[in-house]
N, C-alpha and C positions, 0 to 999 in steps of 0.2 A: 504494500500500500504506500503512495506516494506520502511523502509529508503532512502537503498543503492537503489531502484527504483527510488523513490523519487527525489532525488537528481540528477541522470542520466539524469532524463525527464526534471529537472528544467535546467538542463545547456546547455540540449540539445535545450530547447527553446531559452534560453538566446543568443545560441550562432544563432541558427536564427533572429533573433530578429536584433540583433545589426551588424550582416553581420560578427561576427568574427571569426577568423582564427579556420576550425576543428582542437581540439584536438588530437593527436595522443598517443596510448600507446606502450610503445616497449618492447619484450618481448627478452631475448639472447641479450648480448653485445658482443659475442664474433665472430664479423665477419666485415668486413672491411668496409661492406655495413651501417651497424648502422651510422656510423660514416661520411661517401660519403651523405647517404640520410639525415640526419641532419645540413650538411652544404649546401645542396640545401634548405632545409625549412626552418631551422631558422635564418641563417646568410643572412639579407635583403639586404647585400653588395656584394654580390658574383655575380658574371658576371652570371649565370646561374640558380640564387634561382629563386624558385617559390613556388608563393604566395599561401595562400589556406590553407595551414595546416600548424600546428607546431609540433614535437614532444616535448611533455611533460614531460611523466615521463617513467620510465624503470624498469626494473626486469632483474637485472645483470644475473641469468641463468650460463649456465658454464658445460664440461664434462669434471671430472679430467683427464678422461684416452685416451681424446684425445686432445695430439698434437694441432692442430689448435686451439681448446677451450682453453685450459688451458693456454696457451702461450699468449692470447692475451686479456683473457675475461677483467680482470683487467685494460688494459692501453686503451684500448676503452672506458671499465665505464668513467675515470678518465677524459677523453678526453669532453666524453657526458657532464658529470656535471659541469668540470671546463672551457671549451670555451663553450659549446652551453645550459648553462642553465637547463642539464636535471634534473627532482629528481627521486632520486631515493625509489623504496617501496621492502619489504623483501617477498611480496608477491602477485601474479599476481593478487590474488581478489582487493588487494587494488586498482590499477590501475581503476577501474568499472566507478566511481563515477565521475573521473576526466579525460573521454577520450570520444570520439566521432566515435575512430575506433581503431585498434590494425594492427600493423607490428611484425608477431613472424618470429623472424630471427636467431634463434638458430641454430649457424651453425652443431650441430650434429644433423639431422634428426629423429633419433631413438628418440628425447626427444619432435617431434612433436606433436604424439598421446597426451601423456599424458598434453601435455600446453594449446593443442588445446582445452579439457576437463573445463580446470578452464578457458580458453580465452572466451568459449562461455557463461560462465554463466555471461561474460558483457552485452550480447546481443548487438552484435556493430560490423558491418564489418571488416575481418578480414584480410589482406595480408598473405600468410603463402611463406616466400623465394624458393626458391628452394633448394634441390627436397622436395618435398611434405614432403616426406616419405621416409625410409631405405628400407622398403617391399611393397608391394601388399599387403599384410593381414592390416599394420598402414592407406595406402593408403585409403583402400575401410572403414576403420574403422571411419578417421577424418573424408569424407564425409558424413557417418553416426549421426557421432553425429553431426554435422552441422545441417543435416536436422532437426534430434529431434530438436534440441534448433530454429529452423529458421532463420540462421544463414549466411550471406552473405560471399563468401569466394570467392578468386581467388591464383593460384601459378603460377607464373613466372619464367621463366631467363631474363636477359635483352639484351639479344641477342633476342629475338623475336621481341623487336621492334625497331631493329636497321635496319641498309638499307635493309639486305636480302629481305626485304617485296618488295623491287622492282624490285622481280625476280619474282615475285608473278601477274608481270601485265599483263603477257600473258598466254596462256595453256601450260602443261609442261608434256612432256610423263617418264621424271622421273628425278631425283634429288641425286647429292654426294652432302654431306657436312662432315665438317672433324673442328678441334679441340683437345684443347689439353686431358688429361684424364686420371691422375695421381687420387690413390684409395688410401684410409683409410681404413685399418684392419678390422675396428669394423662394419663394412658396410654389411647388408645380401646384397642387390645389388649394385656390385662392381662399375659399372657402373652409381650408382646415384649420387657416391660423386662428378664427376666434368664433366663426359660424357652427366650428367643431361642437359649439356646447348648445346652440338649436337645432342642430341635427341629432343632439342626443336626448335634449327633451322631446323631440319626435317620433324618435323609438323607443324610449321607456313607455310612451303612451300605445303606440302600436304594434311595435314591435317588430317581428322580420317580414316580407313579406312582399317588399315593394316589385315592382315589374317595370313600370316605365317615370321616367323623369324630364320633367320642365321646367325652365330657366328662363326667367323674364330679370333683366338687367337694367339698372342707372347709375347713374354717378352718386344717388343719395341711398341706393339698398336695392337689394335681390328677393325675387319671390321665388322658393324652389317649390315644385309641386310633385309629389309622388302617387303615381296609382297602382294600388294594390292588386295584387292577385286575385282579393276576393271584390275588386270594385269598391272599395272605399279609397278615400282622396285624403291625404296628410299636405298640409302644406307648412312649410316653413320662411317667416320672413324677417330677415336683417339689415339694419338698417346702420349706416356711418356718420358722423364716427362712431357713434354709441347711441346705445336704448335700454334701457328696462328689461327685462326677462317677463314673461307669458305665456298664457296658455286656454285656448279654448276648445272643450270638446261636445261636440254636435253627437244627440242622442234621439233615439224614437219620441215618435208625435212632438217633433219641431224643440225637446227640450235642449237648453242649452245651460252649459257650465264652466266656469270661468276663473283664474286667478291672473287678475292683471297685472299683480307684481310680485314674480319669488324672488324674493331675499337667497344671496348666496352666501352659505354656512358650506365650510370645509372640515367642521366637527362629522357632522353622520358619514361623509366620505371615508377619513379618515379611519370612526369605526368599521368599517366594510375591509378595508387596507391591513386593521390588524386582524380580525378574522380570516381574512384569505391567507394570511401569511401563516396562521395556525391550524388552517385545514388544507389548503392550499387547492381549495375549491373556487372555483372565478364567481362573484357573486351575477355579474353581467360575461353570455357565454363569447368564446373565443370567436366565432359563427356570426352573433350579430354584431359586434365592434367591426369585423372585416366587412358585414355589409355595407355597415356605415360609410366607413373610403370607400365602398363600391358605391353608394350613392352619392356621395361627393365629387366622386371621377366624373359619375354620369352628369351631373349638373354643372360641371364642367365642359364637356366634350358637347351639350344641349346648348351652354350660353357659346360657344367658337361655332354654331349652327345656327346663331341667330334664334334661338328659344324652338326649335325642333325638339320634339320629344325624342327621348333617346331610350331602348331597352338598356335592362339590369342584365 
């Protein structure tokens, strides 16, 4: 048995053993979330911590040539190390030995494929933030290597588990949700840099299912529309620079039902995060997240056709 095994299996007993806190490794410092989900885990003082994991150590990560990375990678690290105890390693393998599960939070997407690569040869359940991925091709790629290595994964927004789910209690013949949906340059799907999280209050409500997609375009916000396999219409609309989050679901005999503003909490996510990483059960499956970029391609490849409907 190699070392770096070795050592994995001894802490991971230890840590059964003694009841103590999973491990956590962190991958990308540079997103606001690092910093939110580290003072729910490790600051035991906070109205809102919880218990169960800590994050440990990090791999600061960083994309010079974006804006949101570069700007912030650095005052995040600083933050992790100097209030919440983080250490930090110059290299994601180091992290293996010393973690029980991984959060890659790299907030440029395009740098997921390739972390997810050195992430699995921890062999340790993985979080991967949202979106997934910048493409379809990264998308269908990081499930791949998952499976090679056997590798437990899930990807979120944390608008999925926020109230919307109590639209979710009755049947619904189809559903708007809407948000905000300002784009990043470097992005192949424009749509994944921050529409990621109205595309995913769309499928908490519906779920998998979609067959064709529509794209209607402005310079002030997108109306993406999906029709489902069984005949029901999901629409999603985002608007720039920003908007409120929402959600309306259309029910029999005309009723209708509505939350016109959810509040975004990264606590119930968070819970989700340490469970998975203790069952290592995806709470959202591998299947609908890779729809998701498959519905974002196609509302892509719909808006370069001039709003043509485009099959799933």
């Amino acid at each position: 048995m190699k070392l770096q095994t070795f050592l994995a299996v001894a802490a991971l007993l230890t840590s059964s053993v003694t009841g103590a806190d999973l491990r956590l490794g962190l991958i990308g410092t540079d997103t606001s979330h690092t910093v939110a989900f580290a003072h729910v885990l490790n600051d035991a003082s906070a109205p809102n911590h919880i218990s169960g994991a800590r994050i440990e150590v990090a791999y600061k990560g960083g994309s010079p040539e974006v804006k949101d990375s570069s700007s912030r990678v650095d005052k995040y690290a600083a933050e992790l190390r100097d209030k919440m105890g983080v250490r930090f390693v110059d290299r994601i393998s180091e992290m293996c030995g010393s973690v029980d599960g991984i959060l890659l939070e790299s907030v440029d997407p395009r740098q997921h494929l390739e972390q997810m690569r050195e992430a699995v040869k921890c062999a340790k359940p993985i979080f991967i933030d949202k979106p997934l991925a910048s493409s379809l091709k990264d998308a269908r790629e990081i499930a791949h290597v998952a499976a090679g290595a056997h590798v437990s994964w899930f990807s979120s927004s944390s608008l999925r588990f926020s109230n919307i789910a109590s639209l979710k209690e009755q049947p619904m013949n189809g559903v708007m949700v809407w948000g905000p949906g300002p784009t990043e340059p470097h992005q192949q799907l424009d749509l994944s840099w921050y529409g990621i999280h109205a595309a995913e209050m769309l499928y908490t409500l519906m779920g998998t299912g979609c067959a064709e997609v529509t794209r209607t375009s402005s310079e002030e916000a997108d109306v993406v529309t999906c029709r489902r396999k069984d005949g029901r219409l999901g629409t999603m609309r985002v608007d720039r620079p920003y908007s409120k989050f929402g959600a309306v679901a259309f029910r029999d005999k005309n009723k209708v039902d509505a939350i016109t503003e959810i509040k975004v909490d990264y606590v119930p996510l968070v819970r989700q995060i340490v469970q998975f990483m203790n069952s290592k059960t995806p709470p959202v499956s591998n299947a609908e997240t890779l729809e998701i970029i498959t519905f974002l391609d196609a509302a892509q490849r719909s808006k370069a056709k001039n709003g043509a409907p485009v099959s799933m």
